[in-house]
C-alpha positions as a Markdown table, in Angstrom:
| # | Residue | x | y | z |
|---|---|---|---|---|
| 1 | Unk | 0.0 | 0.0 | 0.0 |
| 2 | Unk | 3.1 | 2.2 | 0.5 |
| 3 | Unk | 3.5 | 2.4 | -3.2 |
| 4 | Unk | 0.0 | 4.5 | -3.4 |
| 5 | Unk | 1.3 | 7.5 | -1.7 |
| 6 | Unk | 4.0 | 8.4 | -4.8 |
| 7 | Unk | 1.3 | 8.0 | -6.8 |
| 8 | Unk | 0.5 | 11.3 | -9.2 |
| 9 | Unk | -3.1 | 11.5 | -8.2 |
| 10 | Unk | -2.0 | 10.9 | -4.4 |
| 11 | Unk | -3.2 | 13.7 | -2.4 |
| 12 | Unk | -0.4 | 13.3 | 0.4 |
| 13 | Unk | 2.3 | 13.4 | -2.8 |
| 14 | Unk | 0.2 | 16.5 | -4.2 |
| 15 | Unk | 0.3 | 18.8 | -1.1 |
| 16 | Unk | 4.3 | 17.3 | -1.2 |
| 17 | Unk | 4.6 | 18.5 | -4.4 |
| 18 | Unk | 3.3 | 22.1 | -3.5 |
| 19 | Unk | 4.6 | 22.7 | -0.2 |
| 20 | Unk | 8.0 | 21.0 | -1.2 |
| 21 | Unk | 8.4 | 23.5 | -3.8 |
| 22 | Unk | 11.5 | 25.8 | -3.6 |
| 23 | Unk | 9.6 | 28.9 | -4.8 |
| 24 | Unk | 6.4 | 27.7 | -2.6 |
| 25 | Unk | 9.0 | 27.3 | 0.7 |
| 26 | Unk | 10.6 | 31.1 | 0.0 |
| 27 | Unk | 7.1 | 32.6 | -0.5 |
| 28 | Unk | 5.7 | 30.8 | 3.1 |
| 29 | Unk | 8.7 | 31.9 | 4.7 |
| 30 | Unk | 8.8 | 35.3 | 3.1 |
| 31 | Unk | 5.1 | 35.8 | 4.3 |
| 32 | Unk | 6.3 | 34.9 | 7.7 |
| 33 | Unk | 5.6 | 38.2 | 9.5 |
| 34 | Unk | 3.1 | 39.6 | 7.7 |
| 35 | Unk | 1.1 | 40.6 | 4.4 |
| 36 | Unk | 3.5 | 41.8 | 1.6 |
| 37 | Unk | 3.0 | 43.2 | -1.9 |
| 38 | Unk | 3.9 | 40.9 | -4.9 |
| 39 | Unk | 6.5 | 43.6 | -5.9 |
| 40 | Unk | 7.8 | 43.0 | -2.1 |
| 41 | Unk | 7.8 | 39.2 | -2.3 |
| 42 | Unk | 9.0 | 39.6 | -6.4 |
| 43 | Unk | 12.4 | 41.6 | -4.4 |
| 44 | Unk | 12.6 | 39.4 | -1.3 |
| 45 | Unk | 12.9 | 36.6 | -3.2 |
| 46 | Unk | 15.7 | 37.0 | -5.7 |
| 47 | Unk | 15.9 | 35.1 | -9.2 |
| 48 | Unk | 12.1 | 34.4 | -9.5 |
| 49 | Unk | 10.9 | 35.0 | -12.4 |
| 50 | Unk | 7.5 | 37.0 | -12.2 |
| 51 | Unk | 5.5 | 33.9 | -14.2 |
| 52 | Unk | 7.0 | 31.5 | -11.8 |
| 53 | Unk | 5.7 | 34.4 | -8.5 |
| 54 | Unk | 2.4 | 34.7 | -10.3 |
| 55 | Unk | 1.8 | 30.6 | -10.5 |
| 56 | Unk | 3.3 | 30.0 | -7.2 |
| 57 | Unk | 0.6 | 32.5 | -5.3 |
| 58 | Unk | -2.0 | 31.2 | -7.4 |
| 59 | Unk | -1.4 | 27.4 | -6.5 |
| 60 | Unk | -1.0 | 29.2 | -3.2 |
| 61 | Unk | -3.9 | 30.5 | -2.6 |
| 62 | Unk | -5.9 | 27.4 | -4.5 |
| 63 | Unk | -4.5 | 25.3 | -1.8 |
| 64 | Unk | -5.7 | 27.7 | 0.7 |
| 65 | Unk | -2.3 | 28.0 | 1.9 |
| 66 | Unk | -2.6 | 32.3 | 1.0 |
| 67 | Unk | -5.0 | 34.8 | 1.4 |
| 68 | Unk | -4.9 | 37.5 | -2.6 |
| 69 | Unk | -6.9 | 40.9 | -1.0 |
| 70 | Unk | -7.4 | 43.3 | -3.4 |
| 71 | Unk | -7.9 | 47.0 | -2.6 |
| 72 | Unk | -9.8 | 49.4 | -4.7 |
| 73 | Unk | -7.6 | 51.8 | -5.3 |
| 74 | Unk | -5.2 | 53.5 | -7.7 |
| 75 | Unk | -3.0 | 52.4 | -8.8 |
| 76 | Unk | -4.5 | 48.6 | -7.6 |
| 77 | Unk | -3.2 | 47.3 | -4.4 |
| 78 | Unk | -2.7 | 43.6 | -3.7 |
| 79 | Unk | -1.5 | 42.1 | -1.1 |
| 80 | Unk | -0.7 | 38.4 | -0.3 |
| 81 | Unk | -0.9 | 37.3 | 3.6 |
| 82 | Unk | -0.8 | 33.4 | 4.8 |
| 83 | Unk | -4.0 | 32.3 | 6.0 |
| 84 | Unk | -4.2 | 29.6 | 9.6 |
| 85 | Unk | -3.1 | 26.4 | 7.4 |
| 86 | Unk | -0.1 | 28.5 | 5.4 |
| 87 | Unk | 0.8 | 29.7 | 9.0 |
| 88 | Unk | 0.8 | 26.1 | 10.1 |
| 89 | Unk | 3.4 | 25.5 | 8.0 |
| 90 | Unk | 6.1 | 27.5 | 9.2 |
| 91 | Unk | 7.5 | 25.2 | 11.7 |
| 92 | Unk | 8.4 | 23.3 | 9.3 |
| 93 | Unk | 10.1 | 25.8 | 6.7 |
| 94 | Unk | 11.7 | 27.0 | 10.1 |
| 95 | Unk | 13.1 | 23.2 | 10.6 |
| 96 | Unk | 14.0 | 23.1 | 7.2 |
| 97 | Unk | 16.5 | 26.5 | 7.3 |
| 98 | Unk | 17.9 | 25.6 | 11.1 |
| 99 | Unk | 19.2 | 22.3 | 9.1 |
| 100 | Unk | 20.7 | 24.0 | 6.0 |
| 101 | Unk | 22.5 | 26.5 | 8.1 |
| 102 | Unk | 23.4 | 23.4 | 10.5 |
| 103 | Unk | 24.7 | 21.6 | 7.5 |
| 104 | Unk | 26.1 | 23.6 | 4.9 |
| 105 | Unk | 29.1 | 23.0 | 5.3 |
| 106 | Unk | 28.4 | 19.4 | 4.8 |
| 107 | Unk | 27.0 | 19.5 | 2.0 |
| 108 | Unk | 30.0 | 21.9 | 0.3 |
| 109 | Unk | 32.2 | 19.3 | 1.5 |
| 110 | Unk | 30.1 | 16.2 | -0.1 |
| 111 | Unk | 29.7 | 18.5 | -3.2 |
| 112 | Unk | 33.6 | 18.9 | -3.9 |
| 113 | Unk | 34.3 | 15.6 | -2.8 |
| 114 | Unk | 32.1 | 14.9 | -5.7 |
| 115 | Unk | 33.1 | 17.3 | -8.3 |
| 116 | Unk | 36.8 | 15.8 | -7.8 |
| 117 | Unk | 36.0 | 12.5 | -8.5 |
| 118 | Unk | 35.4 | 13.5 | -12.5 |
C-alpha cells in the first residue's frame, strides 16, 4: 500500500509537491511576518521570475495555503498574507532552514568531494 502514496493523483504526494516546492518554501517563509505586496515578495525573493511568482501564489492560494486581497484603489493594491493552514506551515520551513544552516558546510564538502571525482 506504500507504493499508493508516490502515486501522481495521491493527495499526500500533491500537497508534497506544492509545499515542497522551492519557490512555494521562500514565499511561506517570506510571508512569515506579515502581508506583503507581490512587488515585495518579487524583491525578497531573488531570481524568481515573475511567471513562476504569479503561478506560485496562485497554486498558493488554491491550496488555501494564502489569502490574494485586493484594494480598490489607484493604482490597484494587492496584497498576499498566509491564511491559519499556510501559517501552520512554518514550523516546518523553520526546521527546514535551522538544518541548511546546521549543514552547509556538509554538504560543500560532499559537493567537492564529488566534483573531484570526475
Amino acid at each position: 500500500m506504500e507504493a499508493d502514496v508516490y502515486a501522481k493523483n495521491c493527495p499526500s504526494r500533491q500537497l508534497l509537491d506544492r509545499i515542497g516546492d522551492a519557490w512555494s518554501v521562500l514565499i511561506v517563509a517570506s510571508l512569515a511576518d506579515g502581508a506583503m505586496r507581490y512587488t515585495e515578495l518579487a524583491h525578497r525573493i531573488s531570481g524568481i521570475s515573475p511567471k513562476m511568482l504569479t503561478q506560485t501564489l496562485r497554486a498558493l492560494e488554491r491550496d488555501g495555503l494564502v489569502t490574494r486581497t485586493v484594494y480598490p484603489v489607484v493604482p490597484p493594491r494587492v496584497d498576499y498574507a498566509l491564511t491559519s493552514l499556510g501559517r501552520s506551515l512554518l514550523s516546518l520551513v523553520d526546521a527546514l532552514q535551522e538544518w541548511a544552516e546546521k549543514h552547509i558546510a556538509d554538504v560543500v564538502e560532499a559537493r567537492n568531494a564529488y566534483d573531484a571525482r570526475d
